[in-house]
C-alpha positions as CSV (number, residue, x, y, z in Angstrom):
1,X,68.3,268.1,87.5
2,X,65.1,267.2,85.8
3,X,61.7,268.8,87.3
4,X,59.5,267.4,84.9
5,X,56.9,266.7,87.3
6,X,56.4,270.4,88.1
7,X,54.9,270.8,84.8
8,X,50.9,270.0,84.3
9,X,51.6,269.4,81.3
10,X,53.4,266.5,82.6
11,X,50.4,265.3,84.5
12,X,48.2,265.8,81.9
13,X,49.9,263.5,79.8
14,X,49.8,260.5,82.9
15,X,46.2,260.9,83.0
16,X,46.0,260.2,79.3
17,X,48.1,257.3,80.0
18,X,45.5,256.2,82.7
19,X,42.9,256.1,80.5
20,X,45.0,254.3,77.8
21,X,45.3,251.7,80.5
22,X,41.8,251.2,81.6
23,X,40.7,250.9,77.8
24,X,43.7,247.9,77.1
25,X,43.7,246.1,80.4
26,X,39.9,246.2,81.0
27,X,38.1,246.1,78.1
28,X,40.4,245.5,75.1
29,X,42.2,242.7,77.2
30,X,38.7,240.9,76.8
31,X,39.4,239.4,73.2
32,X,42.8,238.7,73.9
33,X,42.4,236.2,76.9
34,X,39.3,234.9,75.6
35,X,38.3,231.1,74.8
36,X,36.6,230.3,72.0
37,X,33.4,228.2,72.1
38,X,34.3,224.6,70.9
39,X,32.1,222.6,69.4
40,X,29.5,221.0,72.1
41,X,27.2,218.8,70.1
42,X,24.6,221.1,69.3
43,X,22.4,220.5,65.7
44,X,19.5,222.3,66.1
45,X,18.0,223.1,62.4
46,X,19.6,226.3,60.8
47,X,18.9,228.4,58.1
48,X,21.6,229.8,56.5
49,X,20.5,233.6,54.2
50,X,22.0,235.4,51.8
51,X,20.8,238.3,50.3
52,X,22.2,239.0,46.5
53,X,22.2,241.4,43.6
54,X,24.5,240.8,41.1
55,X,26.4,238.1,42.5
56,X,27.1,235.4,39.4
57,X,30.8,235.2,40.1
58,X,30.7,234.9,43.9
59,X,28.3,232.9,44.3
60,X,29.4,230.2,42.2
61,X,32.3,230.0,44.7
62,X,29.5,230.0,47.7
63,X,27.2,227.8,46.9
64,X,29.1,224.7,46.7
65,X,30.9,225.4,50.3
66,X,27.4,226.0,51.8
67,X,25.9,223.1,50.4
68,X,28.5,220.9,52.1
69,X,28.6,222.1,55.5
70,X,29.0,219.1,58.1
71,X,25.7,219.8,60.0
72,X,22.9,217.4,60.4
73,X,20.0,219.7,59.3
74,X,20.4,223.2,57.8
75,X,18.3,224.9,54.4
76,X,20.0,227.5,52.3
77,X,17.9,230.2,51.0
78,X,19.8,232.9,48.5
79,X,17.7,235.8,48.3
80,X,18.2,237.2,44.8
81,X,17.0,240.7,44.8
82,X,16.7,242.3,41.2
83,X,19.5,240.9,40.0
84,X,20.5,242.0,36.6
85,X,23.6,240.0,35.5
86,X,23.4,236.1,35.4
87,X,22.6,235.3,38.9
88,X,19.1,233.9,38.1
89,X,21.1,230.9,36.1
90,X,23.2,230.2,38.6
91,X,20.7,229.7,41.0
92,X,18.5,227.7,38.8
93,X,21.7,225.5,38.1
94,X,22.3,225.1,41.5
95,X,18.7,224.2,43.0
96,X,18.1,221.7,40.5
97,X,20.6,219.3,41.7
98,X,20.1,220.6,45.4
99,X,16.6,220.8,46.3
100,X,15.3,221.3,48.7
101,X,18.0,221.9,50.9
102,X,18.7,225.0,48.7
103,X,15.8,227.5,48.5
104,X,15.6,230.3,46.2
105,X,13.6,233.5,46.8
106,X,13.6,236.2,43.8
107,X,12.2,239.9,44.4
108,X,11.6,241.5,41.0
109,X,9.9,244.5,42.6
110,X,11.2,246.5,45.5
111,X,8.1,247.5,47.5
112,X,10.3,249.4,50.1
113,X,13.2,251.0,47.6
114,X,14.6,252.9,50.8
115,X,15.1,249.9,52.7
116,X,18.6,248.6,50.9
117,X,18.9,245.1,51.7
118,X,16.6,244.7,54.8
119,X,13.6,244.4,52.4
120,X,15.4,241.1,50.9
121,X,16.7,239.9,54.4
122,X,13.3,239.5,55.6
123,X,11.6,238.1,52.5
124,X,14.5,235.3,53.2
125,X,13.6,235.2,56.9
126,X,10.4,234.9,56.6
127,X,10.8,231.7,53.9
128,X,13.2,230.0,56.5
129,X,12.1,226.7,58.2
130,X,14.5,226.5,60.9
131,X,14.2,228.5,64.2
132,X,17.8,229.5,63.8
133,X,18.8,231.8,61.3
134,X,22.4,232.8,60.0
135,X,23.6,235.6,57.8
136,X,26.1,235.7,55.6
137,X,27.2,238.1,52.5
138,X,27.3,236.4,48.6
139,X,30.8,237.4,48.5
140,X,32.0,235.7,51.7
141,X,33.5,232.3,52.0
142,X,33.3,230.1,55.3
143,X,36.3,229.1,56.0
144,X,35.8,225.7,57.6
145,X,33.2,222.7,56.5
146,X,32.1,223.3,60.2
147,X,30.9,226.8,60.0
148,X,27.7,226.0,60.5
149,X,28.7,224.2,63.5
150,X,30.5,226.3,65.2
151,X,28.3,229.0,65.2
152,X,25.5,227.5,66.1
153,X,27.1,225.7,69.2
154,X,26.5,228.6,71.9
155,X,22.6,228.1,71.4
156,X,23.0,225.4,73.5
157,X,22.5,227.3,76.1
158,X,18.7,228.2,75.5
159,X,18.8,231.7,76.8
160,X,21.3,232.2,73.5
161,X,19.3,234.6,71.2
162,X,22.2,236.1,69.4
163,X,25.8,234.5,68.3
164,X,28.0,237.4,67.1
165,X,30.8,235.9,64.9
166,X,33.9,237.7,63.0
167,X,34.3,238.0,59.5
168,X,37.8,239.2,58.4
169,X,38.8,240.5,54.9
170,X,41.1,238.8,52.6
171,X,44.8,239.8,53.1
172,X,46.2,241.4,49.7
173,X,49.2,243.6,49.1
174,X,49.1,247.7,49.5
175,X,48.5,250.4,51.8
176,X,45.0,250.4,51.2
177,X,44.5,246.3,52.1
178,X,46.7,247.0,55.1
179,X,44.4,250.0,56.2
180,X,41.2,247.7,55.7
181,X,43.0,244.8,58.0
182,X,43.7,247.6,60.9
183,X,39.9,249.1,60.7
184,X,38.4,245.4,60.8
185,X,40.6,244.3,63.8
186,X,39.8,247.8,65.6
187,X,36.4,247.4,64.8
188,X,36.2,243.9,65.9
189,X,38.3,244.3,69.3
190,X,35.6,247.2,70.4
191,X,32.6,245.2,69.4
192,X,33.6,242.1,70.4
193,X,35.3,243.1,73.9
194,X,32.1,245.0,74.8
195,X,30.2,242.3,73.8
196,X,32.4,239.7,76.4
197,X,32.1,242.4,79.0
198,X,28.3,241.6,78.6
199,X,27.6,245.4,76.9
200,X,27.1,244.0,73.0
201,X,26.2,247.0,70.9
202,X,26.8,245.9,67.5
203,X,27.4,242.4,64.9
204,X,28.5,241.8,61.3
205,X,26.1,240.7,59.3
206,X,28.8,239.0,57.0
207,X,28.8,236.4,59.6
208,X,25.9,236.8,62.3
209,X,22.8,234.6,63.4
210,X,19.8,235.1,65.8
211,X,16.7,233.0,66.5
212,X,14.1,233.5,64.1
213,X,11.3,234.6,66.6
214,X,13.5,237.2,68.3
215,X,13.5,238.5,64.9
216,X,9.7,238.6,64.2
217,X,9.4,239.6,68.1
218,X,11.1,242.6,68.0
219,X,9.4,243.7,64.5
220,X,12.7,242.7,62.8
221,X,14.3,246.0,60.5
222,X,10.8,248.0,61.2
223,X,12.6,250.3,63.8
224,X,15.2,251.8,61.1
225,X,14.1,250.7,58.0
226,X,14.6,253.9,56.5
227,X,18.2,253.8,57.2
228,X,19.9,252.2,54.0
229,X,22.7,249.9,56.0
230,X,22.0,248.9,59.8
231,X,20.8,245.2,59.3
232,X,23.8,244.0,61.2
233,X,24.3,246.8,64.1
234,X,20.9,248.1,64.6
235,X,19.7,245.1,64.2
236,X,21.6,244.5,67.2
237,X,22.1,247.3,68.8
238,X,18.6,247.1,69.4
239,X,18.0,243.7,70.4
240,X,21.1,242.4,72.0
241,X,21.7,242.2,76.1
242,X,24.1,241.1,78.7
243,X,22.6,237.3,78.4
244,X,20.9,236.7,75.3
245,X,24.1,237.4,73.5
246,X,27.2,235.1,72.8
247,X,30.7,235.9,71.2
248,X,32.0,233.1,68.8
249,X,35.8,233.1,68.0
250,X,36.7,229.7,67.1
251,X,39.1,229.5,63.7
252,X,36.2,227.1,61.9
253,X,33.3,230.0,62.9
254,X,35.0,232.5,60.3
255,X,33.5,233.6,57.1
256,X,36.1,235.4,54.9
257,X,35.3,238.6,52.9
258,X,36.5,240.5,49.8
259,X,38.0,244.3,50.8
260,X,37.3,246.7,48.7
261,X,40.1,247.4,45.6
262,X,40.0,251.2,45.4
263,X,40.0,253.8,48.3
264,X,36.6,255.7,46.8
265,X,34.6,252.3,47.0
266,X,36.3,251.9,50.6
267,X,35.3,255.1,51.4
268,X,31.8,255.0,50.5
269,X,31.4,251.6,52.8
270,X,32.5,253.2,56.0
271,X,30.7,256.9,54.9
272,X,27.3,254.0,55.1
273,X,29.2,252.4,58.5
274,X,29.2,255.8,60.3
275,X,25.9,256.9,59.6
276,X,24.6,254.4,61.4
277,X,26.3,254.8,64.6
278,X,24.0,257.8,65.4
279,X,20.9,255.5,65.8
280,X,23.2,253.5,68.2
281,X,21.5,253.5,72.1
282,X,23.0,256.2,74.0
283,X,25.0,254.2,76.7
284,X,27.3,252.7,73.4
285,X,27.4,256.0,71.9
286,X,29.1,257.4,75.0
287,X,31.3,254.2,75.4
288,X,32.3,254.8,71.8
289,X,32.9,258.4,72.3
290,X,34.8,257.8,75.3
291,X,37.8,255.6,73.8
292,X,37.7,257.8,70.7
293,X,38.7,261.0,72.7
294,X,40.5,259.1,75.5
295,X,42.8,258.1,72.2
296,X,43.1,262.1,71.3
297,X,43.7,262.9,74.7
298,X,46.7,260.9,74.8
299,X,48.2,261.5,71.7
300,X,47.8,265.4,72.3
301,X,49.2,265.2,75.3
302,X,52.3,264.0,74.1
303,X,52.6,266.3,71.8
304,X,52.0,269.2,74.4
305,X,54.6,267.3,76.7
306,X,57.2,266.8,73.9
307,X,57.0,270.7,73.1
308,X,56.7,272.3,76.8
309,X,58.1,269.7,79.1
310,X,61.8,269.6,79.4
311,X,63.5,267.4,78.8
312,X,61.4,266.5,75.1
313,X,61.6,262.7,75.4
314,X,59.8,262.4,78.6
315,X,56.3,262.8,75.9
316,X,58.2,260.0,73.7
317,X,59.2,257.9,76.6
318,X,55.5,257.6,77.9
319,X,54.4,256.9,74.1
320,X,56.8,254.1,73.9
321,X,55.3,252.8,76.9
322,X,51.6,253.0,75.9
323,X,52.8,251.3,72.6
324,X,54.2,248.2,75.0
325,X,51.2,248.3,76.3
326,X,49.1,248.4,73.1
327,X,51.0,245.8,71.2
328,X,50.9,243.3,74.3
329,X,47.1,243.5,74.1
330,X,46.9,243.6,70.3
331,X,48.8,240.4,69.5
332,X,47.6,238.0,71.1
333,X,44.4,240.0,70.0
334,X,45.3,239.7,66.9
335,X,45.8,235.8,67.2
336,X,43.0,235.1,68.0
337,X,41.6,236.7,65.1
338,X,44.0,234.6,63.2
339,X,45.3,238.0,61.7
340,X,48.8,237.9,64.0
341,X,50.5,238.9,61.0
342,X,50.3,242.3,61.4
343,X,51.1,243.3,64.6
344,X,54.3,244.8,64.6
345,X,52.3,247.8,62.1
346,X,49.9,248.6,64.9
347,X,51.7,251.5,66.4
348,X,51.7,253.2,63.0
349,X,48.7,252.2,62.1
350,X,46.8,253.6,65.0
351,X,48.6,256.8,64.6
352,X,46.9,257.4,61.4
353,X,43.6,255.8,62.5
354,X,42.9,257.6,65.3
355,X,44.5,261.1,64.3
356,X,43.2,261.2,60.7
357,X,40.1,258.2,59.5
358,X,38.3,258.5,63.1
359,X,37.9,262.4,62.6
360,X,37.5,262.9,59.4
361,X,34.6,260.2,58.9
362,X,33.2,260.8,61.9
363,X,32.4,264.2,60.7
364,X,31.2,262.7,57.4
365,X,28.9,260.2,59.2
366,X,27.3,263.3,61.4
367,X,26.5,265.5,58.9
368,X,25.8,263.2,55.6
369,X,22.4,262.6,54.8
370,X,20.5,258.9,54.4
371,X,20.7,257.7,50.7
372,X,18.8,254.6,49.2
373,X,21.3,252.0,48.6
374,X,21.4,248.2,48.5
């Protein structure tokens, strides 16, 4: 007779099981059952900015699919900060068939070195016309001729001072593109479930926008312009709130992005990533910390109950139930992310994410020192 249930250990493990469920059914469930905003008619005036250094080849590829959005009223501005390759041409090319509507602002000095790219964010801010501004990388695509439109939609609603949008990366072959795909959904079903839950505590500033004079209000990058990354999360972090903030998923919102082609220049990214969660506001770094050891707990715990609790597969048998649980959440997840492809590799994945890259660059982001970097 089995007399599992006399062990702790046993009871240990259901705990870790509890939490599993609250994080999956009551905040991760967010993303999966939400609606996307569809387009409602709004064309308030936008700026769209983009901040580049050495950006030739991409934007090339840009330009043209920003300078045919199907929006009423929007400006461009390309920010080109220092550039050393050919990008000057290639904006000079481009604005003389396309002024006004595309705007070029060119820093040849960099008064605040330190600052990385928030120096050349602002410059671009600061030369937009529109009261709505909207952020994008040089080496991101949108993904619909209605980008434009479908993230500025939720400012319909006038107390909309922030649209947080996604911004997946391109899918290519190998463990390492496969990695990348996992980290950017995790990352994005935290953010953007907190964010529904009316707790937003970070955005992407591959595909972001804000209201100009919330910007300038709350002294833009000033708080953390010493940090080298943080124009997206801080920016944020700081400045977002239960009602001022919307979440836009719709298909034709989404700005695609190139991943990184070797693991070093991957690793470098999230090293820059992690540092900046320590400036985060306490009540996100705890939420954070919370489903980070919840997910140790539980994977512990069935290791303790597959080694001391007899019989062995009880530990398994829970594990296969929490990845039930995990891939019921994460696909349609997942779908609405238009990345459904790879859900049947999210038990795995995790494993590895949780056990070995939360950890180890965690530990790199708490103890690495600030470094000027664009």
């Amino acid at each position: 007779m089995f007399e599992f249930y006399l062990n702790p250990v046993f009871w240990v493990l259901c705990t870790a099981f509890l939490l599993q469920l609250h994080i999956y059914l009551f905040i991760f469930r967010r993303l999966a059952i939400h609606k996307p905003v569809e387009n409602n008619g709004y064309t308030g005036p936008v700026s769209v900015v983009v901040a580049a250094k050495n950006e030739e080849d991409t934007l090339r590829e840009l330009l043209p699919l920003l300078l045919n959005q199907n929006y009423p009223e929007y400006e461009i501005i390309i920010v080109n900060d220092q550039s050393e390759d050919e990008t000057k041409y290639v904006l000079e090319e481009f604005e003389s068939v396309y002024a006004p509507q595309l705007k070029v602002v060119t820093i040849t000095d960099h008064i605040y070195e330190f600052s990385g790219k928030k120096f050349a964010l602002t410059l671009g801010i600061k030369a937009a016309q529109h009261p709505i501004i909207l952020l994008t990388d040089a080496d991101c695509k949108p993904l619909s001729e209605n980008w434009i439109s479908a993230m500025a939609s939720p400012y319909k609603n006038k107390d909309t001072q922030i649209v947080l949008g996604f911004s997946p990366y391109q899918k290519k072959g190998g463990l390492l593109n496969a990695f990348i795909q996992y980290d950017t959904f995790y990352t994005a079903i935290q953010y953007l479930s907190f964010a529904l839950g009316n707790n937003p505590y970070m955005g992407v500033g591959r595909n972001l926008s804000y209201r100009k004079d919330l910007f300038f209000k709350s002294k833009g990058f000033a708080p953390f312009l010493k940090v080298n990354s943080g124009d997206d999360d801080l920016f944020v972090n700081h400045n977002a709130t239960a009602t001022n903030t919307a979440v836009q998923l719709h298909p034709e919102s989404f700005t695609l992005s190139q991943p990184k082609k070797s693991w070093m220049a991957w690793f470098h990214q999230k090293k820059r990533h992690m540092r900046t969660g320590k400036l985060y506001k306490a009540k996100h770094k705890n939420a954070l910390a919370y489903i980070f050891f919840s997910n140790w707990f539980f994977y512990l715990a069935v290791l303790a109950t597959c080694l001391l609790v007899k019989p062995f597969w009880i530990g398994l048998a829970i594990l296969g139930l929490r990845m039930l649980l995990q891939t019921a959440v994460s696909a349609p997840a997942l779908k609405r992310l238009q990345m459904q492809g790879m859900w049947p590799f999210v038990p795995f994945l995790d494993l590895v994410y949780q056990l070995i890259y939360m950890p180890v660059f965690g530990i790199i982001g708490m103890f690495s020192k600030k470094k000027s970097s664009w």
